[in-house]
N, C-alpha and C positions, 0 to 999 in steps of 0.2 A: 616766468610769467610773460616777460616777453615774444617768445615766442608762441605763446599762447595766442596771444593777443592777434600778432602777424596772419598765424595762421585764419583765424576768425575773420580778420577786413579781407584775407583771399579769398577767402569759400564765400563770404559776402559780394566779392565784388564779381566771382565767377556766376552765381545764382543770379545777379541781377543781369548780365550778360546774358547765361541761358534764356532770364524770363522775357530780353530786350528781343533777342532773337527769335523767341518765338510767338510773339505778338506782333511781329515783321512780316512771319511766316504765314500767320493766322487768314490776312484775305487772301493770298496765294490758294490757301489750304482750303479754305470755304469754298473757293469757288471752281476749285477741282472737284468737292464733293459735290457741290449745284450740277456740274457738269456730267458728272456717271449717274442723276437720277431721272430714271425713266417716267413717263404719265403714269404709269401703274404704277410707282413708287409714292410718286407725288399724290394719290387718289386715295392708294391706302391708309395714309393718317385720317380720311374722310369715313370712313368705315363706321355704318351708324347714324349717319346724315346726311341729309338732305341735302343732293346736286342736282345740278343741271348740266347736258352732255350732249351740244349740239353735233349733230353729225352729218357729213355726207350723204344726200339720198334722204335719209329720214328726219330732218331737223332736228328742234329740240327734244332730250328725251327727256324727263324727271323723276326722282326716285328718291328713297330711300338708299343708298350703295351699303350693301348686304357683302358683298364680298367683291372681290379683284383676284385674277391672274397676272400671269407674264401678258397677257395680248385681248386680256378684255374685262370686263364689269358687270358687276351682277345690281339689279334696281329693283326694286319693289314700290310697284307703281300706285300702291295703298288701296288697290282694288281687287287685291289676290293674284294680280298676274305680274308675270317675270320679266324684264327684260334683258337679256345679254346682250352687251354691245359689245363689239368689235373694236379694241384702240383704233386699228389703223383710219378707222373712220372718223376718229374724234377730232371737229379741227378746233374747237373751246369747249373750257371747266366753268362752272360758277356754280359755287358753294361749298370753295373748298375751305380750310382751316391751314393754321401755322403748322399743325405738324406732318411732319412727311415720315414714313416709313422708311428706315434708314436702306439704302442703295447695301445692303453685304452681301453675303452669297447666302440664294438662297435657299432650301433643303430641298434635294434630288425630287424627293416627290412633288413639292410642290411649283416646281420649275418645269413641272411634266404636265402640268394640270392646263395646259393651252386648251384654244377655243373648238380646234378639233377635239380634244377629249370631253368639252364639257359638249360640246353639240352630239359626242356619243350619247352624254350620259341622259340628251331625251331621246335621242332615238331607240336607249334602253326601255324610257318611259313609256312609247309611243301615245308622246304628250303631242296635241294640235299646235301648230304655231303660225304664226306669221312670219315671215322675213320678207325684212324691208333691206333694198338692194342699195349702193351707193350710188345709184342714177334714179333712185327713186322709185322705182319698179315694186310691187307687193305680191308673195305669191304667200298663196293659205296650204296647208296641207303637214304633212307627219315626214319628218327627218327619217328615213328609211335605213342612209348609211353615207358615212362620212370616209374617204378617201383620206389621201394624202395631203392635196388640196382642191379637194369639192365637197361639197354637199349631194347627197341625194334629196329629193323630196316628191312625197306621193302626192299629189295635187289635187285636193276635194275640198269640201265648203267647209265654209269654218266650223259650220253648226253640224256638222256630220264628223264620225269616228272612221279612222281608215277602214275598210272591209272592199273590199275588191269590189262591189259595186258602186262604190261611191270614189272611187279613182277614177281619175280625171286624166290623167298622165302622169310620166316621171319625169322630173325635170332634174338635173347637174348643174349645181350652182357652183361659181369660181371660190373659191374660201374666201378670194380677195375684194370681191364681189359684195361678200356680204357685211352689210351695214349693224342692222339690230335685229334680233331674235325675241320674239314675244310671244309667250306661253299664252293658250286660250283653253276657256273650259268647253268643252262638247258642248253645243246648246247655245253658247254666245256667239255670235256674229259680230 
């Protein structure tokens, strides 16, 4: 019995050791993970709610946040139109929430899905847009074709659909350049 006993105040006094030790460890530990999470991390627990995403060039933008990448955000601006923002633009959040989207690795595809591929996925649309520049610059027209890092864009009125008479020019935007991407219907200005 006695050795029973010994053994029990040891495994008791080792577990409250481990548990000392790692509530020691604990804000060390917290605040390496604060440290590896990126604005798209932190945005992603927002998913579903209403932010505010002041940016470079374009001020405040508002939205519903619909979705996130690695390097941008999708709003819904509650009047049927889109807007992608660019992170690198983003210099303040408001409207976020406690939880954040945990910083692990995250699945090949969805680490692929940057602001070059979604700016394909209107030039697949040949959806109208605006982009607003990070010096504040506004050009109207249809994402024609996205580079490495640029933008193409066919340059015609907002209220007009691309057709070769209604081009205006083409213009190459720097990728880094661009601010916010807002979807427009044919017909609105």
């Amino acid at each position: 019995m006695r050795w029973q006993q010994l053994f029990a105040d040891l495994q008791a006094e080792f577990e409250e050791a481990e548990a000392a030790e790692e509530r020691a460890q604990l804000p060390a530990r917290s605040r390496a993970e604060l440290g590896a999470l990126r604005l798209a991390d932190r945005l992603g627990g927002a998913v579903g709610g209403r932010v505010s995403l002041r940016c470079r060039g374009a001020g405040e933008v508002a939205g519903v946040l619909t979705d996130t990448g690695p390097d941008w955000a999708l709003l819904d601006d509650g009047s049927g139109r889109e807007a992608l923002v660019a992170l690198p633009s983003v210099v303040a959040v408001s409207g976020l929430v406690r939880t954040t989207v945990p910083a692990g690795p995250a699945s090949a595809v969805r680490a692929a899905l940057d602001l070059r591929r979604a700016l394909r996925g209107l030039a697949r649309d040949r959806s109208a847009v605006t982009v607003v520049l990070d010096d504040g610059g506004v050009l109207t027209g249809t994402v024609d074709r996205v580079g490495a890092d640029f933008v193409e864009l066919a340059e015609h009125a907002a209220d007009d659909f691309r057709r070769a008479g209604s081009v205006r020019g083409v213009r190459a935007v720097g990728l880094s350049a661009v601010a916010v991407v807002r979807t427009l219907a044919p017909g609105a200005a």
